[in-house]
N, C-alpha and C positions, 0 to 999 in steps of 0.2 A: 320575104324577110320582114319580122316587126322594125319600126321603124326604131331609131334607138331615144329617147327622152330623160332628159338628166331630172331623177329624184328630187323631191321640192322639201328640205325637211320640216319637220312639223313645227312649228313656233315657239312652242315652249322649250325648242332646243338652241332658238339664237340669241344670243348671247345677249345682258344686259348689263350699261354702263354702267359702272360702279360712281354711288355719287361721290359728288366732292362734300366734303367736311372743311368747315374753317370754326376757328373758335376764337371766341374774340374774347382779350381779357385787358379790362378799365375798368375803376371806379365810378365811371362816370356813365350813369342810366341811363340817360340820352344820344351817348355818344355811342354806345353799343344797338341802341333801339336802330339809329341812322344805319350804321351798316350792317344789322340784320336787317335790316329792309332793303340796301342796296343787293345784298349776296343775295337773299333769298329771288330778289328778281334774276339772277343771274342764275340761277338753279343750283344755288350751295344751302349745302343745310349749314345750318349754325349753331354754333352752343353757347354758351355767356360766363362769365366768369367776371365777378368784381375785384378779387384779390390774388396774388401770386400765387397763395396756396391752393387755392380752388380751382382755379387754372389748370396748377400742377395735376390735382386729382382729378379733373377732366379728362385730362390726357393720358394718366394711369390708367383711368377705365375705360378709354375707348382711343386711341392715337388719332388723332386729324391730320388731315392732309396738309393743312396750314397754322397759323395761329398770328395773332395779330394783336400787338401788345400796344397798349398805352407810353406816353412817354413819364408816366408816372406811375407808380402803385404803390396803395396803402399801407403795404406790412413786407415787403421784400425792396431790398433796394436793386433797382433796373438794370445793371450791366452784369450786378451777381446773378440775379435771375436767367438776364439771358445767356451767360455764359454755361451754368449748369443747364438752363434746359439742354441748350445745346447737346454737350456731352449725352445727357439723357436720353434725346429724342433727334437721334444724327438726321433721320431720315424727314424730319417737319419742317416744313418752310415757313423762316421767322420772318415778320414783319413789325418791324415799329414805326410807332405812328409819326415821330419825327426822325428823320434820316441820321447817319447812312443806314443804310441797311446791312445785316447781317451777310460779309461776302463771301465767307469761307463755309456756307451749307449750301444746301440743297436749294434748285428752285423750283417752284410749281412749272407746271406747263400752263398752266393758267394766271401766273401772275401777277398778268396784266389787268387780270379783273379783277386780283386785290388791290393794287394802286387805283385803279379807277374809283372802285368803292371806296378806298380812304381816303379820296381827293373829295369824291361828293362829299362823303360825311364830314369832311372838316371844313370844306367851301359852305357847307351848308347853310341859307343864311340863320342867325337862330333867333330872330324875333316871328319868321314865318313857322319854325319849329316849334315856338312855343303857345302862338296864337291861339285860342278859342278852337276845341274840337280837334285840329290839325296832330295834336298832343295824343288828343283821345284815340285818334284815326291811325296814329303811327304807332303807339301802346297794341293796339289789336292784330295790327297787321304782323308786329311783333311776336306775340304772341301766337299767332298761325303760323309764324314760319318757327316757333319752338315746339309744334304740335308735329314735326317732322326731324326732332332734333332731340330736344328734351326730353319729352315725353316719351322718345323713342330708348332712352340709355337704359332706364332701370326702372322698375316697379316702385324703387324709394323716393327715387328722383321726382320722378311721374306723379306720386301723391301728395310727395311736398311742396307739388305747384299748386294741389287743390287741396283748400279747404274742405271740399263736400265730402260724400262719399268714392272714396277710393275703389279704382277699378280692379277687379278681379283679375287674379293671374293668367297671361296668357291671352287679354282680350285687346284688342287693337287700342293705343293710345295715341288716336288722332283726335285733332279737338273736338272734333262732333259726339265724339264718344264722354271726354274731357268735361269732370265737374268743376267748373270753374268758378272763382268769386264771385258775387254778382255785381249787378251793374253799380251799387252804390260803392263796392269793394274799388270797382274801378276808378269811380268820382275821386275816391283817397289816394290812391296811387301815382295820378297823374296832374296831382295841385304842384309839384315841384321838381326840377330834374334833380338827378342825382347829386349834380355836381353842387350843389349846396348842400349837401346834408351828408355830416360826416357816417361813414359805412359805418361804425358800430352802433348808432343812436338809428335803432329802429322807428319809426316814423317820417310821417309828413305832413303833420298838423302843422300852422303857423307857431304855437310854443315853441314845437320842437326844432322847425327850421332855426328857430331865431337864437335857439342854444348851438346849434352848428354852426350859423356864422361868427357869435362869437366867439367859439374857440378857434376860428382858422382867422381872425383877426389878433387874438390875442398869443397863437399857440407860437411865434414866430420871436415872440420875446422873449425876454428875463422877468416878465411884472409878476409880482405874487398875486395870483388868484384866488378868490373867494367864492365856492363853489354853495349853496342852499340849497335845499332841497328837503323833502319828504323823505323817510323810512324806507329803502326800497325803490327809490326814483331813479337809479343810476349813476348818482354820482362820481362814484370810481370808474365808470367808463368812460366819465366825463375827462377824468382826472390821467388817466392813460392814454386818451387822445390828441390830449394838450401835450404831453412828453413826446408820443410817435409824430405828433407833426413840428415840434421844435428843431431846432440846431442838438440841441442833447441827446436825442433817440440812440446815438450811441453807448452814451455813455448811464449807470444803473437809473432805475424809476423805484425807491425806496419807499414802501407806503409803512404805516404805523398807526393801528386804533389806538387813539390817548384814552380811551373809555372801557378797552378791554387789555388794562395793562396797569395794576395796583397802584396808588401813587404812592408808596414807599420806591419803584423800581421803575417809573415811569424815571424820571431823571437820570439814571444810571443807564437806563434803553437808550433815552436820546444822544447824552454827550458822551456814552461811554463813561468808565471809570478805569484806574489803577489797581495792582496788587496789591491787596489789603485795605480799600479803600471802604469799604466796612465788612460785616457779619457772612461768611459763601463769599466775599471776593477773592477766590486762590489764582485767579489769572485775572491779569489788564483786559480790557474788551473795546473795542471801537464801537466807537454809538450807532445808532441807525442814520444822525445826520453827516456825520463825517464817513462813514461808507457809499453816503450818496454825491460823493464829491466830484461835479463837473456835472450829474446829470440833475434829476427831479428827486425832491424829497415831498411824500405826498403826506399832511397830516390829517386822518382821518377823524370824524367829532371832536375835532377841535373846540367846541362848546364846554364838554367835559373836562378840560386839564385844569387842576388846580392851581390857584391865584397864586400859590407862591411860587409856582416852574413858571408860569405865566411872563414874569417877568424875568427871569434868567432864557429862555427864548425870544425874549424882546430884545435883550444884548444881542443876542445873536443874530437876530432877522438885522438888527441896525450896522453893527460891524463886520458880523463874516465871519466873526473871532468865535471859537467855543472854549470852555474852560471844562476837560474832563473830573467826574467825581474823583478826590482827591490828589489831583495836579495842582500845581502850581503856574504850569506854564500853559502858553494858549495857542491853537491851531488853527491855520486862516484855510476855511472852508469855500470852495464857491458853490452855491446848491442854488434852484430854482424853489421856491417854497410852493407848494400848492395846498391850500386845505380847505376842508366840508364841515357842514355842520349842518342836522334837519334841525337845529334851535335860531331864532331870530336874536342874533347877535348883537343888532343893533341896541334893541331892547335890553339886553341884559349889560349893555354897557352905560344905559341909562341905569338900571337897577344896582351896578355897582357888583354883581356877579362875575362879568368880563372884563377886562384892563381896555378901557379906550383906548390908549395907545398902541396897546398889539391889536387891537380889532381895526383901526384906519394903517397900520401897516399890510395888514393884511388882505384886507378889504381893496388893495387899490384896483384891480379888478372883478367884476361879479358876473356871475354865473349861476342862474338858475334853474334847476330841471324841473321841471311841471309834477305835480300828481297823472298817474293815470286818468283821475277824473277828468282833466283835465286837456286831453288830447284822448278822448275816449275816442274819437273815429278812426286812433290808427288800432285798435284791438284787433281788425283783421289779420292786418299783416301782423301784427305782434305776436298772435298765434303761430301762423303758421311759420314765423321765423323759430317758434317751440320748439315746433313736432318737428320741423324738418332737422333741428340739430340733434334732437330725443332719437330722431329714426336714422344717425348716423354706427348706430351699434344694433341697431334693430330694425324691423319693416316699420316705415311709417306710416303713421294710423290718421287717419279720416276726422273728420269731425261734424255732425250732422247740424240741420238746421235747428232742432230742439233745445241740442248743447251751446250753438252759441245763440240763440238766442237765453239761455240761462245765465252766459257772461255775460251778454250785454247790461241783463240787470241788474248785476252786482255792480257795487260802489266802491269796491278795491281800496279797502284805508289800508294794506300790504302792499299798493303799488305794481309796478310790476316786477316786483320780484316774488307778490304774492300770485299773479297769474303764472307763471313759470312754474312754481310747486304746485299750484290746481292743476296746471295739465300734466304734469309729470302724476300726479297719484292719480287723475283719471286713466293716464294711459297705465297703468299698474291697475287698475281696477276694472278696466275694459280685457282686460286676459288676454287671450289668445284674438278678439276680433281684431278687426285693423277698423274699425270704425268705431267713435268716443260718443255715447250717446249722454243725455241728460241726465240722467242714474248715474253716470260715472262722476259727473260732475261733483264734486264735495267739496266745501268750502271749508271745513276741518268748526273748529271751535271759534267765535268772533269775539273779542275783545271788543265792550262797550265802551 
């Protein structure tokens, strides 16, 4: 009789763990850097998310096993957030980063190894965090454990972590594969954590840092601010940030170009008018500043208004009070004023142009945005915060060394709003490749 011997089956048939997924969603770049280094040493792949939205849309395109929230987020406010994810996502186990925790879902079987990982990452100390190299060492480490994570979700995701040439469909996206910044790309990236630099203001030049702390020092108040800047520098984003981190973020953020608005009708925009209160008035209208009542009213080239609204908004900034076109009576407003100008104001109140007294009203805080020239080492990233937002309706395209070496020597008098339109018509003029070569590059018609 053969002897009887139990079958050995063949390998490729026994079974393999499915990984864990956690996704971790803060504004804060260093504090997600920490515990993707803690998880990934624990064998979880990771994904990263800076804002509630993009979180959400992590989680649309791939469901984690976990997710791990901040106790703060830039653009969703925290209990509403976590209340719908909830609903959304019954089966993810929420964690935030200050207690209690979420007790009516689901828990991982693992936990334990989220709290421990968020115990390291907030125990962490962070002057060892942020020491010489230490930065540099935990950025990469980072980045290899997104070489298991990121680069794994999608072909769009995957290219809009690299600048170079994007990988071919279908070809492995581990980092060895992975055209990534180069090393000077990294020197810029890791001069400052996140947690200074507010998420809309792309950069990390010293300029740019120093515009970010001043709107999270200033954003908390009622001072009217005085935002400067270049053609194209971002002022409005400046000026929207200041609103989403105030006390008002609830309530409107009213902006109004005084430059793109006739001055016959610029005054009847602001305070509103009455029935009949001249020539087309057949209904009353609330103005733009009394619509903006209780939040921000943002005045945009304010350089431009004529000297004689000038001082009928000077009543206003001083009292509260507005007097609509053809009222009699007066309406007590509370508004946050915020206004821009690429003109040097001061100067023109020397010149008699500008009303001194609305310009030191105005002025009682200031606000700089740099030139592009002037923070040109953040162009990397500036780029590819482009393409990656370009290749949210399309695959996103590549960008080779020829092409950015052709931005780097441009002198950008458009700023960066003039880089934004250069890559949008390159990638229009790159067709069907997914890579933006130097040909594509066009700098359109220059203004001497």
């Amino acid at each position: 009789m053969q002897p009887f011997s139990v079958p050995v089956l063949p390998s490729p048939l026994v079974p393999r763990l499915r990984p864990r997924t956690a996704l971790v969603a803060s504004s804060d770049r260093s504090f997600r850097q920490r515990l993707n280094q803690t998880l990934t040493g624990l064998r979880w792949q990771v994904r990263e998310a800076e804002t509630g939205a993009q979180a959400w849309a992590e989680a649309e395109a791939s469901v984690p096993e976990a997710v791990i929230v901040d106790s703060w987020l830039p653009d969703l406010d925290l209990s509403e957030f976590l209340r719908e994810f909830r609903a959304s996502f019954p089966k993810v186990d929420l964690v935030t980063a200050t207690g209690p925790e979420l007790e009516d879902g689901p828990r991982s079987p693992y936990r334990q190894e989220l709290l421990h990982a968020l115990r390291v990452s907030q125990d962490n100390d962070t002057a060892a965090w942020n020491a010489p190299g230490a930065l540099a060492a935990s950025w990469l480490t980072a980045e290899a454990a997104q070489s298991n994570s990121a680069f794994r979700r999608d072909s769009k995701t995957a290219e809009a972590h690299a600048i170079g040439l994007p990988r071919p469909a279908g070809s492995d996206c581990s980092l060895t594969n992975a055209v990534l910044p180069g090393p000077a790309i990294v020197a810029e990236r890791t001069q400052a954590p996140a947690s200074e630099r507010i998420p809309e203001l792309v950069g990390n030049a010293p300029a740019m840092l120093d515009v970010s702390r001043r709107i999270r020092l200033v954003a908390p108040r009622s001072t009217p601010v005085l935002i400067e800047g270049p053609t194209g520098s971002g002022k409005e984003l400046v000026a929207e940030a200041l609103h989403r981190l105030s006390t008002r973020n609830r309530k409107p953020f009213v902006a109004i170009n005084c430059a793109a608005i006739p001055e016959a009708l610029l005054e009847a925009e602001l305070f509103g008018h009455t029935r009949g209160a001249f020539t087309g008035a057949v209904h009353g209208r609330v103005g733009r500043i009394e619509s903006a009542d209780g939040g921000t009213l943002f005045l945009d080239e304010i350089g431009e208004m004529p000297l004689s609204l000038q001082s009928k908004l000077l009543r206003f900034v001083e009292s509260g009070e507005l007097q609509r076109v053809g009222d009699n009576e007066t309406v007590k407003v509370d508004v946050r004023i915020i206004a821009a100008t690429h003109r040097p104001l001061a100067k023109h109140t020397q010149e008699g142009t500008f009303r001194a007294d609305l310009y030191y009203r105005l002025a009682v805080f200031l606000v700089r945005t740099p030139s592009l020239a002037d923070h040109a080492q953040d162009l990397p990233l500036l780029v590819e915060h482009f393409l990656e937002r370009m290749g949210r309706d399309e695959p996103v395209k590549g960008l080779d060394a020829a092409a950015m070496a052709k931005l780097r020597a441009h002198d950008w008098p458009g700023n960066v709003r003039e880089l934004e339109h250069v890559l949008e018509r390159a990638a229009i003029l790159a067709g069907d490749s997914t890579v933006i070569t130097a040909n594509d590059i066009d700098f359109g018609f220059q203004v001497n």
